[in-house]
N, C-alpha and C positions, 0 to 999 in steps of 0.2 A: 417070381415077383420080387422087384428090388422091398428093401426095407424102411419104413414109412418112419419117422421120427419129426413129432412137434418142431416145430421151428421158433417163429412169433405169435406174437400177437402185435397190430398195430394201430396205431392212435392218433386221432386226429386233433389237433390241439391248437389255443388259442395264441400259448407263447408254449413253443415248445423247448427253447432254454432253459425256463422254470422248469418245465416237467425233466427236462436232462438232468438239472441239477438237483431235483428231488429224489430220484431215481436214484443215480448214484451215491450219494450223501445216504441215505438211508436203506437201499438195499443192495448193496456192491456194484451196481450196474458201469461198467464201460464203455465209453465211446468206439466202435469196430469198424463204423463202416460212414460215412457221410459220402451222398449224390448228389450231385451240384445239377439241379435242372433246368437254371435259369431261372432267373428273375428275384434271385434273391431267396431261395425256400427253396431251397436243400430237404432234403431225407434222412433224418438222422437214424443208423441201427445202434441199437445199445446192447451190450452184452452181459450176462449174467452165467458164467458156467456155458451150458450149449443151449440157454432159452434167450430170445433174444424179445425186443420191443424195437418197433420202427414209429419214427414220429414223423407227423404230416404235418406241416401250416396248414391251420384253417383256409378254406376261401370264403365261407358263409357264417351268419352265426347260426347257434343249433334251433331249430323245432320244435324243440321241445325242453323244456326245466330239466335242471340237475334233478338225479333221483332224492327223495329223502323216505327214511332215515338213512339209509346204508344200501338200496339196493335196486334197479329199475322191477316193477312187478307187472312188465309187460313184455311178451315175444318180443325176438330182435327185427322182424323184416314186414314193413308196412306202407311197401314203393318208395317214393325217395328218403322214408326218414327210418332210420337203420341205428337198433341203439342194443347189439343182441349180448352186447357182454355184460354181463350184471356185476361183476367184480373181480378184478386181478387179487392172488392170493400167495401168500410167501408162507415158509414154513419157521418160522423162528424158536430157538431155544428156549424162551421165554419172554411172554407176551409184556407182562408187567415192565420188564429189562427192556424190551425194545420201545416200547412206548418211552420211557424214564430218557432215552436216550436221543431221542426224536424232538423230546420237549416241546415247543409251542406249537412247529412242525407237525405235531400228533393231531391231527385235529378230528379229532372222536364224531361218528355220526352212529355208534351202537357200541355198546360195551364199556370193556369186557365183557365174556358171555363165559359159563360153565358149560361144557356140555359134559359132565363125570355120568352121566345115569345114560350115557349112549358108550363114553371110552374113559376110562379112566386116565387123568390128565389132558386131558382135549377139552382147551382154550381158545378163544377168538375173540379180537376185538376188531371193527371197522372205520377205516379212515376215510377223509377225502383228502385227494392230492390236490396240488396246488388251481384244480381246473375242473373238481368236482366230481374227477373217476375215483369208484368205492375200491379202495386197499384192505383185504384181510388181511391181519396179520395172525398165527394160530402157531401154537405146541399142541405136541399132544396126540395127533390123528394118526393112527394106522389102520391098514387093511383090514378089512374081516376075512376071516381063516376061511369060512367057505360061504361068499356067498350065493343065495341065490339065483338062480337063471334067471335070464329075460327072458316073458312070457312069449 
């Protein structure tokens, strides 16, 4: 069997410019790859290391409300209105520092949170990006040594 590695995730958005230039600006994200499909709404891939994000123009507006606080609390697949990703997550050196550095851009819908009584140093706070998808940002989180099976 060949070997299976994460790719993207991909987003549909209403200006997807903004979401380019938040992306990049705040978490190293690169321009890789633009598809020209006609009609003006292109494909934008963005790169990050080997994780990548693909942006769509809207054609519709959405279904349904931004999540609030920070996270949809419902499955993603309900025939046409598909909303299964609850949050994109970056791993930052420090939550405080990257917030401070994001400034107005930070735009807080949960946090900072503790989580010390699960990992000691394991931080998280949640954004909305320019279009209302939920951003962790988190230090802190490693593996557990052995966990449990799935039942």
């Amino acid at each position: 069997m060949a070997a299976l590695a994460f790719h993207h995730v991909a987003l549909t958005c209403n200006d997807p410019l903004a979401i380019e230039r938040y992306y990049t600006k705040h978490f190293g994200f690169q321009r890789a790859r633009v598809v020209a499909l006609g009609g003006g709404k292109p494909i934008v891939f963005l790169r990050s290391g080997a994780f990548y994000l693909e942006l769509f123009q809207s054609e519709q507006p959405s279904p349904v409300p931004s999540p609030a606080p920070s996270w949809p609390q419902y499955p993603g697949a309900d025939g046409p209105h598909y909303h299964g990703v609850r949050h994109l997550a970056f791993k930052v050196d420090d939550v405080d520092a990257q917030l401070a550095r994001m400034g107005a851009e930070a735009v807080l819908t949960l946090g900072p949170l503790s989580f010390e009584s699960f990992i000691p140093g394991w931080k998280a706070a949640w954004l909305a990006d320019p279009e209302g998808n939920i951003v962790e940002v988190s230090q802190g989180f490693v593996d557990q040594q052995n966990p449990p099976p799935a039942p």
